[in-house]
C-alpha positions in Angstrom: -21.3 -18.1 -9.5 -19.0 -15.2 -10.7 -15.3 -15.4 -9.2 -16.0 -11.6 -7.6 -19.5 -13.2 -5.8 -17.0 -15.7 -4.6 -14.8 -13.4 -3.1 -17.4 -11.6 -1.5 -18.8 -15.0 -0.4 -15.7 -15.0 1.3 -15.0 -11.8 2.9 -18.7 -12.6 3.9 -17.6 -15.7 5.8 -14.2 -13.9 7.2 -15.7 -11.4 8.8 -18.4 -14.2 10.8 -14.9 -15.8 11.9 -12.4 -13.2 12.3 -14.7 -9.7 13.4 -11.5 -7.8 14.8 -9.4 -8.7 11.6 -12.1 -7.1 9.5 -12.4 -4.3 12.0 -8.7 -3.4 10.8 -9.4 -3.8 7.4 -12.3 -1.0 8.0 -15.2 -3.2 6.7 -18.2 -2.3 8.5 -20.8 -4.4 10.6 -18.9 -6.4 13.0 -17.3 -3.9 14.6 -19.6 -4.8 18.0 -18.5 -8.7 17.8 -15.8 -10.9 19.0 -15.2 -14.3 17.4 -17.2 -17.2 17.8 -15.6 -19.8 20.3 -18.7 -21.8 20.8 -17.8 -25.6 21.1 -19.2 -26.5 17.7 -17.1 -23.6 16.2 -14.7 -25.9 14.0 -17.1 -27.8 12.7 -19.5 -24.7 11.2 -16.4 -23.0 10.0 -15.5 -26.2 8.2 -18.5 -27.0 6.9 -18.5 -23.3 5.2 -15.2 -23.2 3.7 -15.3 -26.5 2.4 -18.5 -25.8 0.7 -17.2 -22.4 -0.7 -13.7 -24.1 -1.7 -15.7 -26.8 -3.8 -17.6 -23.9 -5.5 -13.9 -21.8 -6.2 -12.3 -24.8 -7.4 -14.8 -24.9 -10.5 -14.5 -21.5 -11.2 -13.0 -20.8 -14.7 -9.7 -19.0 -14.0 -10.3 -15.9 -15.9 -8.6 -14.1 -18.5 -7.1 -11.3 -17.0 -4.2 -11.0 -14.6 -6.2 -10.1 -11.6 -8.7 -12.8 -12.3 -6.1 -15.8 -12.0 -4.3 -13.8 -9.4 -7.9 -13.4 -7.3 -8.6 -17.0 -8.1 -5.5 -18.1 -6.6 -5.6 -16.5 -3.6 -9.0 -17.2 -2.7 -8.3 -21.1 -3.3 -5.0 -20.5 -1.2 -6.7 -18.6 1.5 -9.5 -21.2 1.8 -7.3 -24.4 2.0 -5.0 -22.4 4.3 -8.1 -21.8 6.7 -9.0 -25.4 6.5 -6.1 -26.5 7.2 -5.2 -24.6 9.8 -8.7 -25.8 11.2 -8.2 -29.6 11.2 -4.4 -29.4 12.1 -3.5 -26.3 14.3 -6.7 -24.8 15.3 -6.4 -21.1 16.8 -8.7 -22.0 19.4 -6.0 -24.2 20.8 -3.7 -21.3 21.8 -4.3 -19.5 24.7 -2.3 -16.1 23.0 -5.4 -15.7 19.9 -7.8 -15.2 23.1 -5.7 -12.8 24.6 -5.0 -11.0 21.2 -8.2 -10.8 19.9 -9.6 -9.5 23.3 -7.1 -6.5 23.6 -7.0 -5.8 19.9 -11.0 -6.3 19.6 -11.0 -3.1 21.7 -7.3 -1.4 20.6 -8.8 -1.5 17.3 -11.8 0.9 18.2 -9.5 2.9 19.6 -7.4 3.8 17.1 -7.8 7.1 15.1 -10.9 6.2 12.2 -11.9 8.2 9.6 -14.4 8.0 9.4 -14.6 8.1 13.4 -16.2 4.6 14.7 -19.4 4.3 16.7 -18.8 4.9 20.5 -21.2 2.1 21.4 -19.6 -1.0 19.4 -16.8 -0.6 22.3 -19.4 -0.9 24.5 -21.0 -3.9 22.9 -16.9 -5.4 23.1 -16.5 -5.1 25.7 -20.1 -6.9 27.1 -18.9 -9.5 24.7 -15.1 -10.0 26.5 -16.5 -11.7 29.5 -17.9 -14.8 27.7 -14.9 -15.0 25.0 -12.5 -15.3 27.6 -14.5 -18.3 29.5 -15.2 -20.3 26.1 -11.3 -19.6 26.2 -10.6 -21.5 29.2 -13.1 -24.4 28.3 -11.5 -24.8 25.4 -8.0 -25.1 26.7 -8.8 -27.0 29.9 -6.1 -30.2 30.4 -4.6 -29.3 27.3 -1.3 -29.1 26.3 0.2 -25.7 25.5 3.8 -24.8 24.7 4.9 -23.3 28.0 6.1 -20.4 25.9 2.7 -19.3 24.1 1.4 -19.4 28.0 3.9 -17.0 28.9 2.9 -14.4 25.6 -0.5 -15.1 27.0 -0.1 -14.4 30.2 2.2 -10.8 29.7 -0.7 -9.8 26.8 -4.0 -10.7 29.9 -1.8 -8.5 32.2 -1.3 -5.5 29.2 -5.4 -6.2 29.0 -5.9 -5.4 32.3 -4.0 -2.5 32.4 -5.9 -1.2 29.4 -9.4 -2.2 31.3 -8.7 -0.7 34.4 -6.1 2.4 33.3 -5.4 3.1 29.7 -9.3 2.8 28.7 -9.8 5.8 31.0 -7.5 7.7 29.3 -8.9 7.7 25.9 -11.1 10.3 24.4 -13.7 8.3 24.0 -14.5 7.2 27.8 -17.7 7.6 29.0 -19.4 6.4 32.5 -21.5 3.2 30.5 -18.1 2.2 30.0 -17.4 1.6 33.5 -19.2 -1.3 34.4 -18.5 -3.5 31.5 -14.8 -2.5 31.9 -14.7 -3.7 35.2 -16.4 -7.0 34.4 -13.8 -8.1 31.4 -11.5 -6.8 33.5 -12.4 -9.1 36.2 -12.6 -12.0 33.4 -9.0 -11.5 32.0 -7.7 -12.2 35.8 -9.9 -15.4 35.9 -8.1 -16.2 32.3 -4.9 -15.4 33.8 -5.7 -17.8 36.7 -6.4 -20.5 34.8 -3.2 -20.3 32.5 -1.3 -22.2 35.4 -2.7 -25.7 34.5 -1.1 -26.4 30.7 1.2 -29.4 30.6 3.9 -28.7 27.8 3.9 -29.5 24.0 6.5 -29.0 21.2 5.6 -26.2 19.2 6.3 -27.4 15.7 3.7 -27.5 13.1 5.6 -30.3 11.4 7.3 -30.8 7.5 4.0 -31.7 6.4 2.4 -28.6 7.1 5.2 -26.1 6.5 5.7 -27.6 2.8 1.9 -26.7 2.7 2.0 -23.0 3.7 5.4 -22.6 1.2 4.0 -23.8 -1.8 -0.2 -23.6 -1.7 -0.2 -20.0 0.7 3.0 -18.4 -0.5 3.4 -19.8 -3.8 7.0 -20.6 -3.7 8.5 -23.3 -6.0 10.6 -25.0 -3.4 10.0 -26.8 0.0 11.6 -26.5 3.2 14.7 -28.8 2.5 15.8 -26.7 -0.9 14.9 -23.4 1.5 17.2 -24.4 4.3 20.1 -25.6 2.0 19.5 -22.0 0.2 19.2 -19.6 3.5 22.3 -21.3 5.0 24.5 -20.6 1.8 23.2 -17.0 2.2 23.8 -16.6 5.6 27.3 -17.7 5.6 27.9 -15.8 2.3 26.4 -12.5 4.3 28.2 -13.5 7.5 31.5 -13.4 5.3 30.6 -10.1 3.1 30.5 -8.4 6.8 33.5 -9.4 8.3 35.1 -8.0 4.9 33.1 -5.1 5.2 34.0 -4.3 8.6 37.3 -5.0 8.5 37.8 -2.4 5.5 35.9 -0.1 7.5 37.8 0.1 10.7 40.3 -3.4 11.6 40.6 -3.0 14.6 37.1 -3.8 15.3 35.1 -6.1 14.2 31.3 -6.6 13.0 29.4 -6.2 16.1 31.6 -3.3 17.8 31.3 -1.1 14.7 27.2 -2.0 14.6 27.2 -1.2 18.5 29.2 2.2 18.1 26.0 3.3 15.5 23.9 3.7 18.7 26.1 6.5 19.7 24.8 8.7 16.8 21.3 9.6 17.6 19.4 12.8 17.9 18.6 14.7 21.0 15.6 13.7 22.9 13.4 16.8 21.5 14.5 16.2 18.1 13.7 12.0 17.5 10.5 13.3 16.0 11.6 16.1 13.9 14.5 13.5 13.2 11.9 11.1 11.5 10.1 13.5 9.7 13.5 15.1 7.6 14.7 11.6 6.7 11.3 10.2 5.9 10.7 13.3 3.7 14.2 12.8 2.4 13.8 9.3 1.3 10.6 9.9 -0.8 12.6 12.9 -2.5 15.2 10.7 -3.4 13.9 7.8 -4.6 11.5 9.7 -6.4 14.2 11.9 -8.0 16.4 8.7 -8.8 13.9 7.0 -10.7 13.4 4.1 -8.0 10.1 4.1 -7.4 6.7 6.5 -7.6 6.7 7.0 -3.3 3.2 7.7 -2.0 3.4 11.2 -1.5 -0.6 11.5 -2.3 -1.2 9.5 0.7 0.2 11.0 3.7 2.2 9.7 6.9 2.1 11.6 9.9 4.5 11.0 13.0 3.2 11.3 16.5 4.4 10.1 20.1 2.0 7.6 21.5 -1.4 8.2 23.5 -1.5 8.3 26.9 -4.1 5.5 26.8 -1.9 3.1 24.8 1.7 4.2 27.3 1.4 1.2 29.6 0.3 -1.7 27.2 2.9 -1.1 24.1 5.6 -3.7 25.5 3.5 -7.0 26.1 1.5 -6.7 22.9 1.7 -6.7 19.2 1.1 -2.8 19.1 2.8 -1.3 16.0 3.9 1.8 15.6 3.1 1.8 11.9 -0.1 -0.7 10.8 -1.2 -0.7 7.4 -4.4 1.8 7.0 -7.7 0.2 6.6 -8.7 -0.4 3.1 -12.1 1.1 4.0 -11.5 3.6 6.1 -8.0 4.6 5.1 -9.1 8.6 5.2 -6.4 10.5 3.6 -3.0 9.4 5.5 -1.8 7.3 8.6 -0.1 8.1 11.7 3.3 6.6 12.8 3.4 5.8 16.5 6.6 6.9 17.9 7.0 5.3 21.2 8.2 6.8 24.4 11.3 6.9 26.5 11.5 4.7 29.5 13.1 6.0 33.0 16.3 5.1 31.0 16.6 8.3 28.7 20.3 7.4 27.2 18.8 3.5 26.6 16.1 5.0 24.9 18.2 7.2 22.6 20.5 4.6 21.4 17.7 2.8 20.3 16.4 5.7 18.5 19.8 6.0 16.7 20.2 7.4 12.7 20.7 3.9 11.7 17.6 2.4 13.3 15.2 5.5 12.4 16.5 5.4 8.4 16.7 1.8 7.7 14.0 0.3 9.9 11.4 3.4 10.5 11.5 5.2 7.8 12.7 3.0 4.7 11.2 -0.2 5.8 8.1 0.8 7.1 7.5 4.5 6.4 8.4 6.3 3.4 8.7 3.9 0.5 8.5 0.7 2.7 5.2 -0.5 3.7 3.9 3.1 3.6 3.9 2.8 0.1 3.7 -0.8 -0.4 0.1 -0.4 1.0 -1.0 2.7 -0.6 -0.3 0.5 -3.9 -2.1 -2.2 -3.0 -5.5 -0.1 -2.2 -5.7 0.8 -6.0 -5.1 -3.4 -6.8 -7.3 -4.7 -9.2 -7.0 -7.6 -7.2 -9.9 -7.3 -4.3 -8.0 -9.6 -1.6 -4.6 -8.4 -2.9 -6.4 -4.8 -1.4 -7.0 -6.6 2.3 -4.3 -9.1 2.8 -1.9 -7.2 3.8 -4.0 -5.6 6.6 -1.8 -5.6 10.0 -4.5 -7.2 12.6 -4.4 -8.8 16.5 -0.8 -11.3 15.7 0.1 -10.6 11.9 -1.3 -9.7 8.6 -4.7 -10.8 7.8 -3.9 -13.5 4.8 -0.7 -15.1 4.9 -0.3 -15.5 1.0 0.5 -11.4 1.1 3.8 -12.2 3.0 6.3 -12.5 0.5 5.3 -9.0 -0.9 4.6 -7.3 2.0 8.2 -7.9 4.2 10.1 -8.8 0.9 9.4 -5.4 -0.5 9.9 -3.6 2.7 13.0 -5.3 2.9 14.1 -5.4 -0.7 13.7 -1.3 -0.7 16.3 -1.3 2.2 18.8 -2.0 -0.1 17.4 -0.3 -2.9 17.9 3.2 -1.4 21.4 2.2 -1.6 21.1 2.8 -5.0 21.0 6.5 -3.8 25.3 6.8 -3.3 24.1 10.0 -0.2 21.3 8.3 1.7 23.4 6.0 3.8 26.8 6.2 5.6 29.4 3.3 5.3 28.5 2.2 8.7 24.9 2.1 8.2 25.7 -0.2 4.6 27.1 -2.4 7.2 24.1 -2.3 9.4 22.1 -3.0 5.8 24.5 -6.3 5.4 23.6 -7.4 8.8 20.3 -7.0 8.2 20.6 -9.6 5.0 22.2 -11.8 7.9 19.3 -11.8 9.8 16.9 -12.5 7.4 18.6 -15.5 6.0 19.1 -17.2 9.6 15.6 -16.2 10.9 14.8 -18.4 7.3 16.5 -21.2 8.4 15.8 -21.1 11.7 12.0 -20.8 11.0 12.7 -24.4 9.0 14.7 -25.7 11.6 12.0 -25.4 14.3 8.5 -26.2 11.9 10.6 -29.0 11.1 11.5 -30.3 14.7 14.8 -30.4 13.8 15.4 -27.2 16.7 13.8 -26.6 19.9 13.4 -23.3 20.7 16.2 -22.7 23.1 18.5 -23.9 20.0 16.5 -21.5 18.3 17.3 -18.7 20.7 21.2 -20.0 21.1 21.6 -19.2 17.4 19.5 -16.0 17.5 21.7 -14.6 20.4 25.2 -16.0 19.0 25.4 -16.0 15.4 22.8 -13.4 14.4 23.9 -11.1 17.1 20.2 -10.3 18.1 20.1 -8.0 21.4 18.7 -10.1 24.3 15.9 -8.2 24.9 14.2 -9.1 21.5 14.8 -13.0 21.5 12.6 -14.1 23.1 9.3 -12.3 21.8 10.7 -12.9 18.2 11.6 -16.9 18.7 8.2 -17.3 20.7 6.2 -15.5 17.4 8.4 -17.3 14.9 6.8 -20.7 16.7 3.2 -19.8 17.1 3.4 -18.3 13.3 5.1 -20.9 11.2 6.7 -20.0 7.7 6.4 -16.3 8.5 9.9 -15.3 9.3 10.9 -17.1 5.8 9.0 -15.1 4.0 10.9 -11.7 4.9 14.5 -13.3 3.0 12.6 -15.2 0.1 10.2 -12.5 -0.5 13.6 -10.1 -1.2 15.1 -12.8 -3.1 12.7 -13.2 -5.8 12.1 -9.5 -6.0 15.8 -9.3 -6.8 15.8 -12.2 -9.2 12.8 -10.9 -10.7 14.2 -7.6 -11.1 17.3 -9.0 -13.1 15.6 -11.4 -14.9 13.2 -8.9 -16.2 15.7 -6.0 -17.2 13.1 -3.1 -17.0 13.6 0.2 -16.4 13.8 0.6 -12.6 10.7 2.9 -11.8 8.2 0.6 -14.0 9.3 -2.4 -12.9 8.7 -1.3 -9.4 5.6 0.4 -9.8 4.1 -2.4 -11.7 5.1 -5.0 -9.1 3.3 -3.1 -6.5 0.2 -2.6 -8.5 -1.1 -6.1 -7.9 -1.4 -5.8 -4.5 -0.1 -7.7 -1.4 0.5 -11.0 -3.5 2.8 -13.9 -3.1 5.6 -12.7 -5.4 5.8 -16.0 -7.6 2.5 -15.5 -8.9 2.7 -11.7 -9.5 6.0 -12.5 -11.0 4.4 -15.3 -13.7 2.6 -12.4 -14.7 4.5 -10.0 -14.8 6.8 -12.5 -17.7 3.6 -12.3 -19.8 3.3 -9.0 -20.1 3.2 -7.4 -22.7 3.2 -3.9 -22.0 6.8 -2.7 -20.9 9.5 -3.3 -23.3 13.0 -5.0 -21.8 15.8 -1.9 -21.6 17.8 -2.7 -24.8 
């Protein structure tokens, strides 16, 4: 069998198992499904995988780039789902039933183009009612870390509120709606009932396991002990390049004072919008003009405030305001959710501050962040380099498009610094914390996977060292243990960018478009390529 039959084999085989994640990436035909959670599940699932993973392993690895690349990560997206299957099955964690539920439905919900069919909610929602009880006999008398529980818990109550409130609110309501609303809602509270009976478990997927994901799914050279050694001589060289940086810019305050004082700069309330669109618009123009990179300005990004219907569910689940578009139904540009103030208007404003808006909205996810990132990765030769990078119920679709997707969007942080007017001093020292961060969220994702760290040590460093706000620990830590060797991939993913980027010496625009061609990729393997080429000459 051809390696693109295999693929499709596979996508085949995805979208039996995971129905809302192909829902995202806007492949058609399961949009009226949840997952399967029968109790012989695991063992079909298996039996498929193994079968197809046999069949790609004898595959010839093909001549071209994409071939090897596509061979790769099918193999690595196989043995990750088998894995994953023997040794920390989804079904085991009460927050993928509660995910899946709300985001089987958010994801009809969102703007489509084309628009979706009306009655594949309908058919979701008939479906919620046994997903949820296969749910709790799956998790009955089992052990559950007390803090996946909890995120289960706060996303059932967010479902509610969307089954009995938000749902109402949307555009495409109708009256057949109401009794299958009222029946999953009625099923989420017996979920939510039956959450109170988990004894505790550690939450670490072990050394074993994490060494897997890091070399097989993200294709990194090194394991977790050369990873820690390396994120902890970054984060202490970062933590010392921002006490010098601070203390030329103002010494009489140090590192976290001068970062606090950025919240004071923000726009007025009637102006966070407008104040997106300028800079957003500015950083395209300037990267564009300086050579950086070619910025998606074919595909375009469109800021909004939130629906009514979503208002009351945004802060217990994993709704983005910016989710990469669907490969099949990415119509011609995406929106950008801008969420709305709380009764605290002055909190809300600080939050929306210049700093946050330029370095986080618009560079790392707008603009020529992920906007971009995935508007490259649509035109990949590469068919899963097109679809891993999809943002579905708890994360991106395929793990192995990590490194690419958050390393780029974090590597271009630092590479509109390259552009001496786009940032203010203080906001370069926002940029350096922001290097901080990513290192010890590295280390601390080793730390945990490893066992070394519970996650109160986890949080203790988070809150003391990193300078995290409060607020965020918890929800970060508690995704950082249910997701392992995903935090790592942000720091490593910048790190071989960089490295690759100096190594390779070519002209700034090419080597950046060309990297983003392949697709979302592990960077090690685009990278091997990339050193064979033949086709851009090294600046002499």
């Amino acid at each position: 069998m051809s390696l693109q039959s295999l693929v499709e084999k596979f996508l085949k085989l995805y979208a039996e198992f995971h129905p809302v994640d192909v829902t995202f990436m806007g492949l058609d035909g399961h949009d009226h499904r949840l997952p399967p959670a029968d109790a012989g599940v695991i063992e079909r699932e298996l039996f498929a995988l193994q079968a197809l993973l046999r069949e790609a392993e004898s595959c010839p690895p093909g001549a071209s780039s994409a071939e090897r690349l596509e061979g790769r990560m099918l193999r690595a997206q196989l043995r990750l789902a088998i894995r994953e299957l023997e040794v920390r099955p989804r079904f085991h964690n009460p927050a993928w039933y509660t995910g899946e539920a709300a985001f089987g439905l958010i994801s009809l919900l969102l703007p489509s183009d084309p628009p979706r069919n009306p009655d594949d909610l309908r058919q979701r929602l008939e479906t919620l009612s046994g997903f949820l009880k296969l749910g709790e006999h799956w998790l009955a008398n089992r052990a559950v870390p007390t803090d996946w529980v909890r995120r289960a818990k706060l996303e059932c109550t967010a479902l509610v509120r969307l089954l009995d409130e938000g749902l109402r609110l949307h555009p495409c309501w109708s009256e057949k709606l109401e009794v299958p609303s009222k029946t999953a809602s009625q099923a989420a509270r017996s979920f939510f009932a039956s959450l109170e009976r988990h004894p505790d478990t550690n939450p670490a997927c072990g050394e074993e396991f994490l060494e897997f994901l890091m070399r097989e799914v993200h294709g990194l050279p090194f394991g977790p002990l050369e990873v820690e050694e390396l994120a902890l001589a970054g984060f202490e060289q970062y933590k010392r390049e921002l006490e010098r940086m601070a203390d030329q810019l103002d010494p009489f305050r140090n590192w976290r004072e001068q970062l606090s004082a950025l919240e004071n700069d923000h726009p007025a309330l009637e102006d966070v919008i407008p104040t997106y669109e300028r800079w957003n618009q500015r950083a395209l123009e300037l990267a564009d003009a300086a050579g950086l990179v070619t910025p998606a300005k074919e595909y375009s990004l469109s800021f909004k405030n939130l629906p009514e219907w979503a208002k009351s569910i945004v802060g217990d689940l994993y709704f983005l305001f910016y989710r990469s578009p669907p490969v099949e139904r990415a119509g011609s540009g995406s929106i950008y959710w801008v969420f709305p103030p709380g009764d605290d208007i002055e909190a809300y404003l600080r939050q929306q501050n210049l700093a946050t808006i330029k370095i986080t909205h618009v560079v790392h996810h707008g603009s020529v962040g992920h906007h971009t990132q995935n508007a490259r990765a649509r035109t990949s030769q590469v068919r899963l380099g097109q679809l891993a990078g999809t943002d579905c119920a708890s994360g991106i679709a395929m793990l192995s498009g990590g490194t690419m997707i958050e390393g780029w969007a974090c590597y271009v942080q630092d590479l509109m610094n390259e552009v001496e007017s786009f940032y203010t001093p203080a906001e370069r020292l926002a940029l350096k914390h922001a290097e901080l961060r990513n290192a010890a969220m590295c280390v601390a994702d080793i730390r945990l996977h490893r066992g070394r760290w519970g996650l109160e040590e986890m949080r203790t460093f988070y809150r003391e060292a990193v300078g995290i706000a409060g607020g965020r620990v918890w929800s970060e830590t508690t995704r950082n243990s249910i997701y392992p060797a995903t935090r790592l991939m942000y720091w490593l993913g910048t790190r071989a960018i960089r490295q690759l980027r100096q190594e390779l010496n070519w002209e700034t625009r090419t080597f950046h478009d060309r990297l983003l061609s392949y697709g979302s990729l592990p960077v090690d393997w685009v990278a091997e390529e990339l050193r064979e080429s033949e086709t851009c000459a090294p600046i002499a």
